[in-house]
C-alpha positions, 0 to 999 in steps of 0.5 A: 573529756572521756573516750570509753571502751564498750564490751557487752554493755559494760563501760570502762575509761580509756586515755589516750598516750597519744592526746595532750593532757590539757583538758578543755570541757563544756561550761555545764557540768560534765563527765570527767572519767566519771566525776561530776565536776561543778562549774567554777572550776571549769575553764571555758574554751573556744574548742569544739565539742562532741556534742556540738557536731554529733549527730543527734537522729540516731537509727538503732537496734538491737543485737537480736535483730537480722543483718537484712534489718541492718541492711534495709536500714543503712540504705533508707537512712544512707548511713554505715553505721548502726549503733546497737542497744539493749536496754538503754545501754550500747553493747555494739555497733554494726557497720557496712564494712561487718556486712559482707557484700554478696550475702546470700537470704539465708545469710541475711537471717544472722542476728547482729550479735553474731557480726558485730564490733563487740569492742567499741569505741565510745566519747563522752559529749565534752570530748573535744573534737580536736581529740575525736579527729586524732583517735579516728585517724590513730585508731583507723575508725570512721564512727564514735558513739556519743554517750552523756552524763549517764552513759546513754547513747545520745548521738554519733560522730562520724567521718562525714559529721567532721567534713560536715562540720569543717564545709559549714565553718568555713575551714577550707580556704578558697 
């Protein structure tokens, strides 16, 4: 389990205080703060992973691209959050919120790079989804990026990934 800080590309390890330190992951082999680690040693869990409720059919750009790029394509996908790439690597994100309403066409013409989150949040695909829930509420986020062994971009957790995922478990009582 691993949540990173992005800025411009670059990935660094990040540990919560806040989260417990028993660690559950995944029974394949798995990113641990960049070690690979073999399958005997990994304990097999009933938790819920990243991996298992992230959403798979990203939408992307790059940093160079226009807020009206962003725009058209939050409306025809009806998503907030456009994470964005450069060769393989996630240097950002854009969200609706970094889009102010009421942009005039010129203003549309800015290049993402210009408005979007510079620092992002990042999980690996073994981070539990107990852990995903407590930063989003901690750190008062609604979309975590999903990065694989070889830190590319393989998916997206948003708010609504979790009530999906809650509504088709069952986890509401009735």
């Amino acid at each position: 389990m691993a949540f990173y800080i992005v800025v411009k590309g670059k990935l660094t390890p990040f540990q919560f205080q806040y989260l417990d330190n028993k660690v559950t992951v995944r029974m394949e082999k798995t990113l641990i703060h960049g070690e690979t680690v073999a399958k005997k040693n990994i304990e097999r869990s009933n938790d819920i992973f990243a991996i298992d409720i992230m959403t798979t059919k990203l939408v992307t750009l790059s940093p160079a691209a226009r807020i009206k790029d962003a725009e058209a394509l939050m409306v025809k996908h009806k998503i907030h959050h456009i994470p964005l790439i450069i060769d393989t690597k996630l240097t950002g994100l854009i969200s609706k919120k970094d889009i102010a309403e009421g942009m005039i066409d010129f203003e549309k013409e800015i290049r993402l790079d210009k408005v979007m989150s510079k620092m992002i949040l990042a999980a690996s695909e073994s981070t539990p989804l107990r852990h995903v829930a407590e930063v989003f509420l901690n750190e008062n986020i609604n979309s975590l990026p999903i990065l694989d062994n070889d830190f590319l971009l393989t998916g997206i957790i948003t708010h609504r990934d979790i009530l999906r995922w809650l509504l088709d478990h069952q986890k509401f009582t009735k």
